[in-house]
N, CA, C and O of each residue as an XYZ file, in Angstrom:
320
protein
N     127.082    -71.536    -25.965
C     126.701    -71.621    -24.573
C     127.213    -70.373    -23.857
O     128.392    -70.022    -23.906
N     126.156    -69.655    -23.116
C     126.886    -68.584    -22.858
C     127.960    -68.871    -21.571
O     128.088    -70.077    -21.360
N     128.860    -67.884    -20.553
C     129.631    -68.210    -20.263
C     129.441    -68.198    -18.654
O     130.126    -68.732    -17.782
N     128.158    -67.325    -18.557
C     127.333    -67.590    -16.828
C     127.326    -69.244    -16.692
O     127.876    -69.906    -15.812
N     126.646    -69.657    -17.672
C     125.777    -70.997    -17.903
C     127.599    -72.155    -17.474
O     127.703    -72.870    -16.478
N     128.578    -71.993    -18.417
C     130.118    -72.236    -18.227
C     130.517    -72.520    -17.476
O     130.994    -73.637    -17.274
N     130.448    -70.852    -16.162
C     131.024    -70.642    -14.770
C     130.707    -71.234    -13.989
O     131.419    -71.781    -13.147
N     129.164    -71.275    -14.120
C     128.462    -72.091    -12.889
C     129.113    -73.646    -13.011
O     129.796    -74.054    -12.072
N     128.838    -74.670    -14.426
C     128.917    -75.825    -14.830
C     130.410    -75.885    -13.614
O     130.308    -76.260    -12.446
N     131.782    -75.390    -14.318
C     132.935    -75.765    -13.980
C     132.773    -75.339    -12.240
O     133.563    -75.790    -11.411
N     131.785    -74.538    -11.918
C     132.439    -74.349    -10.333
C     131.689    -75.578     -9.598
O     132.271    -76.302     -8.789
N     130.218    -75.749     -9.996
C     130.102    -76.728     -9.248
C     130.736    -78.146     -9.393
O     130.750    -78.958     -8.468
N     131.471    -78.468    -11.131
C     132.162    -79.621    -11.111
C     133.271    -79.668    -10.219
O     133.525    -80.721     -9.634
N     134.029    -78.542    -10.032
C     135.341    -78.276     -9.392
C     134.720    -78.479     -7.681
O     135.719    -78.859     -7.071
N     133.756    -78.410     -6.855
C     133.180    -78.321     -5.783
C     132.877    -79.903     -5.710
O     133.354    -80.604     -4.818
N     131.850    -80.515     -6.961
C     131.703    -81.954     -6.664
C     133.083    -82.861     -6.568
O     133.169    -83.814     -5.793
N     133.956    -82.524     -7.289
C     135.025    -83.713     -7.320
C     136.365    -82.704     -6.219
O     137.367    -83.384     -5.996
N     136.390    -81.564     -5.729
C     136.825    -81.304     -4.616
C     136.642    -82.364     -3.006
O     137.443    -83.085     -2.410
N     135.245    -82.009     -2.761
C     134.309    -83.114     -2.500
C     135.287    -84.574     -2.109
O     135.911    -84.957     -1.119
N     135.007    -85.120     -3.523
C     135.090    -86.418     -3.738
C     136.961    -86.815     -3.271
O     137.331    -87.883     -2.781
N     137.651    -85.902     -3.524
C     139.074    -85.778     -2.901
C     139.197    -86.091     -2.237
O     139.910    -87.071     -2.022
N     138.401    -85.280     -1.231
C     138.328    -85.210     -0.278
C     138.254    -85.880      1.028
O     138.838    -85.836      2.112
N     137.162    -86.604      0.393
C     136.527    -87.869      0.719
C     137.624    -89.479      0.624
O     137.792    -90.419      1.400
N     138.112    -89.169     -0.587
C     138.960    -90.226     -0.785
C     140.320    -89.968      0.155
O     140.710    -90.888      0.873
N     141.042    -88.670      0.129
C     142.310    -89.069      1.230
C     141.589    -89.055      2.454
O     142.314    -89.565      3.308
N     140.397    -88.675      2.982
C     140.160    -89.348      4.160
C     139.910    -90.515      4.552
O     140.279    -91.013      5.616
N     139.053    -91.181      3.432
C     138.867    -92.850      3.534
C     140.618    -93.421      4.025
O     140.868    -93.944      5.111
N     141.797    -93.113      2.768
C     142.497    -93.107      2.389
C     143.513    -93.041      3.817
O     144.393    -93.894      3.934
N     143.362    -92.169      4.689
C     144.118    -91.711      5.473
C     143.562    -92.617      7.240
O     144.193    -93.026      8.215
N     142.438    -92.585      6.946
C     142.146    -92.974      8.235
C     141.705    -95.158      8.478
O     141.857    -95.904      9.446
N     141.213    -95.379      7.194
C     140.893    -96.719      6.951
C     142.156    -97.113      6.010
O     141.941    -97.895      5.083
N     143.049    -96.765      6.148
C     144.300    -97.662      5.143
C     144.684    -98.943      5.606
O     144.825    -99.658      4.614
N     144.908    -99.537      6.596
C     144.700   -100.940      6.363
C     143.774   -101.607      6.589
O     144.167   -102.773      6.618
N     142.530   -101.538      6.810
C     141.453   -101.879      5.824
C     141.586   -101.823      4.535
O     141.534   -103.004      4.191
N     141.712   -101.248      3.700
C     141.664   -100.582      2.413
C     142.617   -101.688      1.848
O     142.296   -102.428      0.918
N     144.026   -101.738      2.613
C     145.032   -102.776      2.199
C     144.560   -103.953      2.809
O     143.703   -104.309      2.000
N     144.565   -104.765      3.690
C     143.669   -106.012      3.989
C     142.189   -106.362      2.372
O     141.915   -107.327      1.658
N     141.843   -105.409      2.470
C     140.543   -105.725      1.619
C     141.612   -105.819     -0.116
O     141.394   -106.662     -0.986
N     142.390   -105.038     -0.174
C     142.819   -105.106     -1.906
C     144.122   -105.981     -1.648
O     144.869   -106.202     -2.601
N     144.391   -106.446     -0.486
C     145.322   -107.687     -0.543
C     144.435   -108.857     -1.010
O     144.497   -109.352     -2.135
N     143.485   -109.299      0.115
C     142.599   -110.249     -0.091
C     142.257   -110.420     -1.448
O     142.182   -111.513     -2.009
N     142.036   -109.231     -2.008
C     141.542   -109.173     -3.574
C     142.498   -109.761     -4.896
O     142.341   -110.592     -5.790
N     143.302   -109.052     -4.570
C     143.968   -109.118     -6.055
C     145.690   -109.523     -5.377
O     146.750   -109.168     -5.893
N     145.524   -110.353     -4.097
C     146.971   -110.807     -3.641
C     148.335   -109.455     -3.818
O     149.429   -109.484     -4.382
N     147.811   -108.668     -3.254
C     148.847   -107.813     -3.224
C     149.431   -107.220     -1.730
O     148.712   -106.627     -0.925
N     150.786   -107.484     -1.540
C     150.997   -106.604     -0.244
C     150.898   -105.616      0.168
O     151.206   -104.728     -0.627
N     150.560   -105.273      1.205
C     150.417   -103.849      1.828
C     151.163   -102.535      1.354
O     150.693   -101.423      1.112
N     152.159   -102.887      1.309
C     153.517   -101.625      1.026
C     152.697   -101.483     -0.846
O     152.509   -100.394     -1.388
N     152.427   -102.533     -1.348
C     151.928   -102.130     -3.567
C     150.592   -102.021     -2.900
O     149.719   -102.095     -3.764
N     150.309   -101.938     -2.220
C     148.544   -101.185     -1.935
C     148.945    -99.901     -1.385
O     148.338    -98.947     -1.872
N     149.764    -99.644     -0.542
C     149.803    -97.833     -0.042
C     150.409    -97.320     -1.504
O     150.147    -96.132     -1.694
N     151.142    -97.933     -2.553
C     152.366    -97.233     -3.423
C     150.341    -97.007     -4.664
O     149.960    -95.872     -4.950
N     149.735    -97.924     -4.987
C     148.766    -97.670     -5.193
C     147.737    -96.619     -5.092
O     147.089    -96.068     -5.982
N     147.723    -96.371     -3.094
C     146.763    -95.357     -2.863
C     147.209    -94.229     -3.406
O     146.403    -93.551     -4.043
N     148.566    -93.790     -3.274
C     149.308    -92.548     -3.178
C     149.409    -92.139     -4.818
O     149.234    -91.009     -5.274
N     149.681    -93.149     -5.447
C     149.572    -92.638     -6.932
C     148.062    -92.947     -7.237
O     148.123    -92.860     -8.463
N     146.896    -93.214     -7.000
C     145.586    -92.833     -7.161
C     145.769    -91.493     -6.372
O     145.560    -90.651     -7.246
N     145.941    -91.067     -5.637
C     145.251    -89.278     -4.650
C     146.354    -88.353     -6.126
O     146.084    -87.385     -6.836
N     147.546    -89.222     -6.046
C     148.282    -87.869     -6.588
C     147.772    -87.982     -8.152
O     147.859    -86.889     -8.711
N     147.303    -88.947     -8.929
C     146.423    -88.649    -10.199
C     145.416    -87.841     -9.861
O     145.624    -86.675    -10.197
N     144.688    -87.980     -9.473
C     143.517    -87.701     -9.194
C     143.357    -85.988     -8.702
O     142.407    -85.298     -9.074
N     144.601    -85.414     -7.700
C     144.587    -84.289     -7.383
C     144.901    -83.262     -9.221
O     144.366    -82.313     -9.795
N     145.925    -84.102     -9.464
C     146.430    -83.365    -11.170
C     145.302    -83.451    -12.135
O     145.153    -82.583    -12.995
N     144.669    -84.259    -12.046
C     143.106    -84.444    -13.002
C     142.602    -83.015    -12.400
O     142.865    -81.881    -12.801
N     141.884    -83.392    -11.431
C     141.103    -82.193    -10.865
C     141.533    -80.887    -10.946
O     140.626    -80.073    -11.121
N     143.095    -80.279    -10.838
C     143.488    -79.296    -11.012
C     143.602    -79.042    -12.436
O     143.688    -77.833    -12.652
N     143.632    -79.717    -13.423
C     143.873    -79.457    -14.728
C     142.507    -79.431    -15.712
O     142.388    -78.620    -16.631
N     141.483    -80.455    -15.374
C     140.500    -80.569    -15.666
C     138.770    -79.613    -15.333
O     137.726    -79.376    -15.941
N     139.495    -79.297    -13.761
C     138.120    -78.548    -13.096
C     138.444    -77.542    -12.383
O     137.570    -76.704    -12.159
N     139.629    -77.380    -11.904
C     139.516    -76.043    -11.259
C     140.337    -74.585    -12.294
O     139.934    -73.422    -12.299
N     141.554    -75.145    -13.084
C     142.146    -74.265    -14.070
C     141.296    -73.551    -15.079
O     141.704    -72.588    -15.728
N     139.873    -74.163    -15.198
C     139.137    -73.961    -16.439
C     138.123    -73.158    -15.424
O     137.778    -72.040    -15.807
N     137.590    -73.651    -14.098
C     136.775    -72.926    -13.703
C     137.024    -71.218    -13.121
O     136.268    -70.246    -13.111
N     138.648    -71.441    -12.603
C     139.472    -70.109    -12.565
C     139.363    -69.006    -13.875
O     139.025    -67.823    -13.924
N     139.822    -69.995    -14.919
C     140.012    -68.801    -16.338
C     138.786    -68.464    -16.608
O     138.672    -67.368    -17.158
N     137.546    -69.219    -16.340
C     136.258    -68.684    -16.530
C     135.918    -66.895    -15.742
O     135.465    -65.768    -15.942
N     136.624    -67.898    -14.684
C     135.896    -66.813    -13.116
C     137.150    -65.256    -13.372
O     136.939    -64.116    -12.959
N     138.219    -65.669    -14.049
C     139.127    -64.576    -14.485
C     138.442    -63.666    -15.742
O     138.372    -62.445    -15.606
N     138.090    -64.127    -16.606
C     137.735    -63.687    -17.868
C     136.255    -62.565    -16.986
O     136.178    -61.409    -17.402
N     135.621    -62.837    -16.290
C     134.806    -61.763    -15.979
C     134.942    -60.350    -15.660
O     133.943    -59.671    -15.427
């Protein structure tokens, strides 16, 4: 596969799930108790193990993305 074909793949993956981050600490930030009301109701959990929840979902999720889509789309965009 050549490595144009590569660059492009990883920048727009790194752009879609930037994106999606994005999206999530804002849900995250602005609807949080909603978010906790709704995953209490759900799965009987208190508020305080629903924020300890959100925060280790954003902070997986930021280390995925940096390790998975943007490090690879960098060494691509370096190697040119």
């Amino acid at each position: 596969m050549p490595l144009e074909t590569l660059r492009t793949f990883f920048g727009w993956m790194t752009l879609i799930n930037l994106l999606l981050y994005a999206w999530s600490a804002l849900l995250c930030l602005l609807a949080r108790r909603w978010i906790q009301r709704l995953h209490g109701r759900w799965f009987g959990l208190s508020p305080e193990t629903v924020g300890g929840f959100l925060y280790g979902y954003l902070g997986a999720y930021k280390i995925a993305f940096i390790v998975l889509n943007l490090v690879p789309w960098l060494a691509l965009v370096a190697m040119d």
